[in-house]
C-alpha positions as MATLAB code, in Angstrom:
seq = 'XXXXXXXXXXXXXXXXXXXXXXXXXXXXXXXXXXXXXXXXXXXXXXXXXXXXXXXXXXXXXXXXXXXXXXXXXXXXXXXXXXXXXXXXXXXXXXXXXXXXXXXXXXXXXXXXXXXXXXXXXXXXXXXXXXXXXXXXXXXXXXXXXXXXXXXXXXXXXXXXXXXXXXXXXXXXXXXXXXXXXXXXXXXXXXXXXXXXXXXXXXXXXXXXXXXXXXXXXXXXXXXXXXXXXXXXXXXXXXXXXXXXXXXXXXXXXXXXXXXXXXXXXXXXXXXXXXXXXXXXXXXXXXXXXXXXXXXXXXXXXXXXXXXXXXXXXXXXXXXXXXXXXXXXXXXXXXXXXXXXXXXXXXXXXXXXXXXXXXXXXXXXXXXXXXXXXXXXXXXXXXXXXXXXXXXX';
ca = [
     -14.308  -48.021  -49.515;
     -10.774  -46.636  -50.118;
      -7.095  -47.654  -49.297;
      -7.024  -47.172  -45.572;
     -10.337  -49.533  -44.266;
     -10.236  -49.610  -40.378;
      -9.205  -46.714  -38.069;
      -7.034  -49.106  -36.628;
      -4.904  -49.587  -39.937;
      -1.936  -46.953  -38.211;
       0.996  -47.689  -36.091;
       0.496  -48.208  -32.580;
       2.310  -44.825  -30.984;
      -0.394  -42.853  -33.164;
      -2.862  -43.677  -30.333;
      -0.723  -43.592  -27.154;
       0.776  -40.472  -28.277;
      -2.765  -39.013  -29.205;
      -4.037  -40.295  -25.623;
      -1.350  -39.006  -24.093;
      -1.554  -35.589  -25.491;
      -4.980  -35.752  -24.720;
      -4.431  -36.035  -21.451;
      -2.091  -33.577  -20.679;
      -2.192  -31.227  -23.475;
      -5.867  -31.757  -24.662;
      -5.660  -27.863  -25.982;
      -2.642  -28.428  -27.676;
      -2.562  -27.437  -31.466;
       0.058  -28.944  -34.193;
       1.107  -29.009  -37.178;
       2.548  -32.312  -39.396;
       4.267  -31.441  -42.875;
       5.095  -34.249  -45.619;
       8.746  -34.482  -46.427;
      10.007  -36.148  -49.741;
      13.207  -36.864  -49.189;
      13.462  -38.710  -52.536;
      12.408  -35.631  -54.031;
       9.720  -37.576  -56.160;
       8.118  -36.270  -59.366;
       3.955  -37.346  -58.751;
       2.338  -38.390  -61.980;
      -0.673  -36.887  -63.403;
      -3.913  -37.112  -61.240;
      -1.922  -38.029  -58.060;
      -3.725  -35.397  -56.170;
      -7.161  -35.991  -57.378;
      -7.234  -39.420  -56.286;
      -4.707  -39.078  -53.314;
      -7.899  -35.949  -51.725;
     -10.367  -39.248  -52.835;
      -8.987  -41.619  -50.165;
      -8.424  -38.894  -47.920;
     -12.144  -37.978  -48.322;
     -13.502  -41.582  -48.047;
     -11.471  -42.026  -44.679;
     -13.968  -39.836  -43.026;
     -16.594  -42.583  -43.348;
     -14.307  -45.030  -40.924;
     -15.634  -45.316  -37.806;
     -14.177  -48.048  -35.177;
     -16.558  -50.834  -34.981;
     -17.539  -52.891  -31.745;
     -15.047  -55.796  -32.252;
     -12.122  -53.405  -33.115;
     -12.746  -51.656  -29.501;
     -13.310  -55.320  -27.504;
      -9.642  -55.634  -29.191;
      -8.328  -52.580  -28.331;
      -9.475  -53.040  -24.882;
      -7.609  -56.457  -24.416;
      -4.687  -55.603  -26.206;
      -4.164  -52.221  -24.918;
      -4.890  -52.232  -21.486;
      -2.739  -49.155  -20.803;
      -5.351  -46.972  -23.089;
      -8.261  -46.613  -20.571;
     -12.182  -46.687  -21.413;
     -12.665  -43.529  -21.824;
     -10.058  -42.788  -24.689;
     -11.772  -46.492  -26.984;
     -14.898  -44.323  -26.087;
     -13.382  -41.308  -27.416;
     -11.958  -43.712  -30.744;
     -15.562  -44.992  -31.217;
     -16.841  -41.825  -31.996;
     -13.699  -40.105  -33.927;
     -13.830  -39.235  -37.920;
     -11.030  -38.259  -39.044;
     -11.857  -34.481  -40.696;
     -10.498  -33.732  -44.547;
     -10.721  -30.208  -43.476;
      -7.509  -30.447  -41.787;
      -5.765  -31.409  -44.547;
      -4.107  -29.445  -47.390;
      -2.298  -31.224  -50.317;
      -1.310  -29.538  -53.056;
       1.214  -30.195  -55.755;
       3.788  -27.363  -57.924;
       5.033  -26.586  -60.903;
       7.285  -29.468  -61.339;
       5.272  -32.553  -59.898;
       6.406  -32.014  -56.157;
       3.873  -32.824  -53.381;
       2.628  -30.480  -50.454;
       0.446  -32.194  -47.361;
      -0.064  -30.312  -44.386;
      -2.061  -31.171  -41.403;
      -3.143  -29.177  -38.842;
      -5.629  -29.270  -35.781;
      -5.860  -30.161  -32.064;
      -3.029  -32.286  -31.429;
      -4.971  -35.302  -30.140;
      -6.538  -35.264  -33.267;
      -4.318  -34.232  -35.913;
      -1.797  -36.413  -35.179;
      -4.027  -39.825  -35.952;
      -3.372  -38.755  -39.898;
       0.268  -39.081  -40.075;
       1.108  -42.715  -40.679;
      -2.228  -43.568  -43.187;
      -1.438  -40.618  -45.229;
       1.614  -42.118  -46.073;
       0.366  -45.440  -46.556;
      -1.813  -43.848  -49.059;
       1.247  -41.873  -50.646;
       3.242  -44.757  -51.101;
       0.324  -46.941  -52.290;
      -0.856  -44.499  -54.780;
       2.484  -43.679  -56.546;
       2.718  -47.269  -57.215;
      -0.967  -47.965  -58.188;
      -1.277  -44.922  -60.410;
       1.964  -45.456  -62.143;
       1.551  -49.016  -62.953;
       3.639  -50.446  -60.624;
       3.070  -53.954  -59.486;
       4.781  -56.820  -56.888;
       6.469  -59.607  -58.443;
       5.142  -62.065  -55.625;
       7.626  -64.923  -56.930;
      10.458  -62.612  -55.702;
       8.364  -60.999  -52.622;
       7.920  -65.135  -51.685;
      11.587  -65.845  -51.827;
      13.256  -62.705  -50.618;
      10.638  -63.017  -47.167;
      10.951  -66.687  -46.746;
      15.201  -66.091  -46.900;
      14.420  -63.324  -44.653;
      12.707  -65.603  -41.656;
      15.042  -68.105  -42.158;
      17.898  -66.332  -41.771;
      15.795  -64.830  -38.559;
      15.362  -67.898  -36.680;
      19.017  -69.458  -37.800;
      20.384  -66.591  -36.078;
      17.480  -65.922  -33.093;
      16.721  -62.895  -34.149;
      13.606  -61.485  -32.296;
      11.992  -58.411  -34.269;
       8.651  -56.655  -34.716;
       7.422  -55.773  -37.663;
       7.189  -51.718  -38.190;
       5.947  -51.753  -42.201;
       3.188  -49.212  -42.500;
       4.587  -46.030  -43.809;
       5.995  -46.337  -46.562;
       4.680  -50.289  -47.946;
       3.721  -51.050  -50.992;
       0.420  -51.546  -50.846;
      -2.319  -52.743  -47.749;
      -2.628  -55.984  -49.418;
       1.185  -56.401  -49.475;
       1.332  -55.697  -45.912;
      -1.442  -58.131  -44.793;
       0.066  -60.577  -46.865;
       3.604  -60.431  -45.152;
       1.672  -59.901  -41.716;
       0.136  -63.815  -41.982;
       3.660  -65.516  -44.024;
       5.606  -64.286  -40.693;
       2.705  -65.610  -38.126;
       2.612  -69.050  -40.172;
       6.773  -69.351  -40.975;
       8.244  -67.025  -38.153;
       6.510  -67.794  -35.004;
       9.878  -68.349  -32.978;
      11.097  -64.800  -34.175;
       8.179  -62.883  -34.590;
       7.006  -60.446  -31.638;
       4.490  -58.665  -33.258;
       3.220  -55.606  -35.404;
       3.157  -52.161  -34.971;
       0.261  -51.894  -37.531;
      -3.096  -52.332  -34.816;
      -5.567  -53.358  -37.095;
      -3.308  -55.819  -38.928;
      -2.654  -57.085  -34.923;
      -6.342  -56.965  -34.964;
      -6.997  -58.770  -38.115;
      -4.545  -61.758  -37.544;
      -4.987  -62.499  -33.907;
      -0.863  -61.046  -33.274;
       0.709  -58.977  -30.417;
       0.883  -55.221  -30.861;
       4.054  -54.016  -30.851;
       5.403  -50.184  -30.741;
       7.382  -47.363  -29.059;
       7.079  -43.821  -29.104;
       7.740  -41.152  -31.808;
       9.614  -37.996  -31.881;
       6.621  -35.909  -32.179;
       6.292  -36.094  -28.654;
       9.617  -34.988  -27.700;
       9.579  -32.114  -30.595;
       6.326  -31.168  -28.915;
       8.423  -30.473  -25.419;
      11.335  -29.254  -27.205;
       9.152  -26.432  -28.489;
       7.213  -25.809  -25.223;
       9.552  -26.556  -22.707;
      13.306  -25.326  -24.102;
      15.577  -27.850  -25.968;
      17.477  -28.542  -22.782;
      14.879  -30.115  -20.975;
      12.617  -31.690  -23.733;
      13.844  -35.674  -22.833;
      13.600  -35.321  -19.259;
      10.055  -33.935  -19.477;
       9.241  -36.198  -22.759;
      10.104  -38.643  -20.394;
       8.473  -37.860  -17.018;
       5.204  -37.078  -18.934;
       4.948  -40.277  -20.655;
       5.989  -41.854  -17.120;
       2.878  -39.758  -15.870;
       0.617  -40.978  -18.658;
       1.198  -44.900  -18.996;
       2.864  -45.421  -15.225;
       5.675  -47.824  -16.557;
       3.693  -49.425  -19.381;
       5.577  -48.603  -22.902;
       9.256  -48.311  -21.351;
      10.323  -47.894  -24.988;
      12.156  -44.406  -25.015;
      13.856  -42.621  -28.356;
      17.195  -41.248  -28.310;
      18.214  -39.389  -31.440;
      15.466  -36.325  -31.174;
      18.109  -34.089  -30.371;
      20.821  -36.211  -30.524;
      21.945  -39.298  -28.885;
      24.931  -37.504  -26.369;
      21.991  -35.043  -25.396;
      20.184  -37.542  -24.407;
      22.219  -39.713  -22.797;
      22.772  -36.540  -20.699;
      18.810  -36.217  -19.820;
      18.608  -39.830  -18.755;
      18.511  -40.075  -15.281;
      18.673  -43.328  -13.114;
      14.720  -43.087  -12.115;
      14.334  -43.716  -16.143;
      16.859  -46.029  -16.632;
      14.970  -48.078  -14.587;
      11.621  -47.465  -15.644;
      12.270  -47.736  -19.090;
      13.113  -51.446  -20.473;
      15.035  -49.860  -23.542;
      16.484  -47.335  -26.165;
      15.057  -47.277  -29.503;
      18.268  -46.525  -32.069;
      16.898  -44.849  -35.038;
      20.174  -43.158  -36.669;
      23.376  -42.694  -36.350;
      25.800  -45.438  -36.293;
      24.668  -48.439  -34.377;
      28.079  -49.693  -32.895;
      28.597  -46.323  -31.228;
      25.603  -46.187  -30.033;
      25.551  -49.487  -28.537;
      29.036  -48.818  -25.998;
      27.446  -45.472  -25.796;
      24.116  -46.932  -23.880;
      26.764  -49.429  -21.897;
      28.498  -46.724  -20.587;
      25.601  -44.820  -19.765;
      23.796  -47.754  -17.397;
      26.665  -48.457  -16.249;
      27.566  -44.836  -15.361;
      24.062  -44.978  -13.381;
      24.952  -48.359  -11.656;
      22.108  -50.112  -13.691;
      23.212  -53.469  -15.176;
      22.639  -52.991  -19.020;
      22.906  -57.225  -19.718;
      18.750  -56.314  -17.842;
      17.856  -53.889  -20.602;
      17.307  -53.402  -24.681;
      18.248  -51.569  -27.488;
      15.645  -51.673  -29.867;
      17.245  -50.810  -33.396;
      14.995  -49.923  -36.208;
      17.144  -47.581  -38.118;
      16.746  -49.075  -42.179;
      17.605  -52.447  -41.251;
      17.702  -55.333  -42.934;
      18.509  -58.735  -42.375;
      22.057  -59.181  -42.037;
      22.442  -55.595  -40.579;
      20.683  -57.206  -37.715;
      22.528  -60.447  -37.340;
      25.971  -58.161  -37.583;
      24.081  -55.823  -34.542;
      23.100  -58.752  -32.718;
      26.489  -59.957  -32.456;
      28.065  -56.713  -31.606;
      25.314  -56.827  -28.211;
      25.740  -60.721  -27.547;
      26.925  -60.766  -23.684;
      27.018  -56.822  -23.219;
      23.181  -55.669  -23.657;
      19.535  -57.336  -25.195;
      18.769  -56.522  -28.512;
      15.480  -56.048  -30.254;
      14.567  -55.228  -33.909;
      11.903  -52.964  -35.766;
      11.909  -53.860  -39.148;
       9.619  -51.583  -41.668;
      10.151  -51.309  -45.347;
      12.628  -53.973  -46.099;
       9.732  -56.238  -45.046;
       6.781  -54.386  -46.030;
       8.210  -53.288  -49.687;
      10.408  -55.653  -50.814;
       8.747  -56.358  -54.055;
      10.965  -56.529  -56.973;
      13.679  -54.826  -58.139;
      12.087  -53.110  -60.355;
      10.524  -50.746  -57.079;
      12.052  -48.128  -55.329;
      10.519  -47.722  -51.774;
       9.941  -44.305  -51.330;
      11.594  -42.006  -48.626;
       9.068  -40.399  -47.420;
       8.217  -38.973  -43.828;
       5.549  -36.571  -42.117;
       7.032  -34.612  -39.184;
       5.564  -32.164  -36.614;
       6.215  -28.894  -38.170;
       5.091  -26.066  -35.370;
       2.655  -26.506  -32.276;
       1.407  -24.401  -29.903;
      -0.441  -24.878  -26.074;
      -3.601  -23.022  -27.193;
      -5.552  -22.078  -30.280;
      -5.111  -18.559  -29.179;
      -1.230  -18.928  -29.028;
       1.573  -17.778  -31.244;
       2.968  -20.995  -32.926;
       6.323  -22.182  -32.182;
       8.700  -24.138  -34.402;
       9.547  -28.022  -34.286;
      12.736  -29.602  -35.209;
      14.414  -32.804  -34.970;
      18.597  -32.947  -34.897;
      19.512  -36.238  -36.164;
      22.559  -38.199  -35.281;
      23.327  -37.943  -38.844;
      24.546  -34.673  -40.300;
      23.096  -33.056  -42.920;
      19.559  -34.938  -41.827;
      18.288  -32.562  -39.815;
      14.645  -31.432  -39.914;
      12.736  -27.994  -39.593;
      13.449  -24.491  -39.892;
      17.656  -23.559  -40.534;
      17.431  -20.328  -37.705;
      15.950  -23.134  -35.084;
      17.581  -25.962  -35.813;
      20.567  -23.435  -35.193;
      19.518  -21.513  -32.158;
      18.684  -25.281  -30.632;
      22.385  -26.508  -31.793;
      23.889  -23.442  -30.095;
      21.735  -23.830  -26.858;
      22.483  -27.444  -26.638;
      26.227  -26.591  -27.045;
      26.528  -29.300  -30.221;
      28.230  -26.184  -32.557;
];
């Protein structure tokens, strides 16, 4: 058995956004390339053993007690989709990885939509793991101890209330689990949940998740940049009814957005997940918003889950106290905060180019980040999309 051992070891929006593209799209193609950021150098055999794992992952199948969960926990995916789960393998054929002259690594995935997009958050669980394991790497669990029990004591001094979003780029499954049941035994108070399903699964602990920007690069690229939140947004409405009323705002940037958000989905949707960009601006910028649509925004959330750690989100929590609710994702400064001796690794996998049919042309995806100089995708889109959505 390799790395990744349950089909439910992935975050949560990997199967509402694959049920939901399913639904409506269930012709849709895609296509998810890995991004170094860090610009990483792989060591020798990385590839060998990284097309191992990816080859024993075809042998997971969900078993009868993961899909009694799933059912229970996830009443919003309906029978027919856990039937759908129970008899999914995930295909190596879709999958190219390769690796150039100087080290650097090359994934691509690429298949129907539904499908294809179950691969993104294990294969980079199974980067991240890898580098480590094959380079020698290991936790120094006397520091990991300390530097997590600070953590959830500095979380319930300060009643902060946070889910814990550590999959992608951890340091290892067993370093994950391992945080998983310390913050269900110390952190109960502060501790929503996990966006990790089988790790929700495994420790009897709330799932926890939003949506990704997949889903709005999808409608960006079949629908025109100017409408891609309002119909990312009425098409999720149309798939989960109300259910999931966490929303992302940075796709195409935040002031976009806010421009897209009508009043029907500022009261449908609980909150706004911040994931760039600074978070103080953001924050009056969602006040103004609501209040702009006559919706009291001391009733809804910003979820923040943009590199946080700890007393980033006792500084954020502050900022909201008495103006909006604030929630927390917290991922890698949980999930790989091993030693200082390691280096998480900044590493993503994005949706690359999709189209509505296999017979169809492809078009590109892109993502404009609230940050400049972190946008993603091809230069001539990410410039005809600027242009169109007068931001240049």
């Amino acid at each position: 058995m390799g790395i990744i051992k349950s089909i439910l070891d992935t975050d949560l929006y990997k199967f509402t956004t694959s049920y939901a593209y399913a639904k409506l799209f269930p012709r849709a193609y895609g296509q998810f390339k890995f991004i170094d950021r860090g610009n990483e150098s792989y060591p020798e055999g990385f590839v060998e053993k990284l097309r191992e794992e990816i080859q024993f992952m075809s042998d997971l199948a969900l078993t009868d007690s993961e899909a009694i969960f799933l059912r229970k926990e996830l009443p919003y995916l309906p029978p027919i989709y856990i039937d759908f789960l129970k008899g999914f393998r995930f295909n190596p054929e879709e999958i190219k990885v390769e690796i150039d002259s100087d080290n650097h690594l090359s994934i691509l995935a690429e298949g129907l939509l539904y499908r294809v997009t179950l691969w993104e958050t294990p294969l980079l669980a199974l980067v991240s793991e890898l580098y480590y394991k094959i380079k020698g790497i290991k936790p120094n669990m006397d520091y990991a101890r300390e530097a997590l029990d600070l953590k959830i004591d500095l979380f319930k001094e300060n009643d902060i209330r946070f889910s814990f979003f550590g999959m992608r780029r951890r340091f290892s499954f067993d370093i994950e689990d391992w945080v998983t049941e310390r913050l269900k035994q110390r952190g109960e108070e502060c501790f929503f949940g996990t966006s990790n399903v089988y790790l929700a699964y495994k420790h009897n602990i709330k799932v926890s998740g939003t949506h990704p920007h997949e889903w709005i690069q999808f409608h960006g690229a079949m629908f025109g940049y100017k409408m891609a939140n309002y119909m990312s947004m009425e098409n999720w409405i149309n798939v989960y009814d109300g259910d999931l009323g966490t929303v992302l705002t940075d796709t195409y940037t935040t002031d976009v957005f806010m421009r897209n958000f009508s009043k029907k989905h500022a009261m449908l949707f609980t909150s706004l997940r911040h994931d760039s960009g600074d978070p103080y601006t953001f924050i009056d910028k969602a006040i103004n918003r609501y209040q702009e649509l006559k919706v009291d925004p001391q009733i809804k959330y910003i979820i923040f889950s943009d590199g946080l750690d700890t007393e980033k989100a006792i500084e954020i929590k502050r900022s909201c106290q008495g103006r909006i609710g604030a929630g927390f994702g917290i991922g890698t400064n949980l999930s790989n905060d091993v030693g200082d001796h390691v280096k998480p690794m900044n590493i993503v996998m994005k949706l690359w180019k999709c189209k509505m049919t296999e017979k169809d042309k492809w078009h590109k995806c892109i993502k404009l980040s609230d940050v400049q100089g972190k946008h993603t995708g091809d230069p001539e889109e990410i410039f005809l999309a600027q242009k169109t959505l007068e931001l240049i």
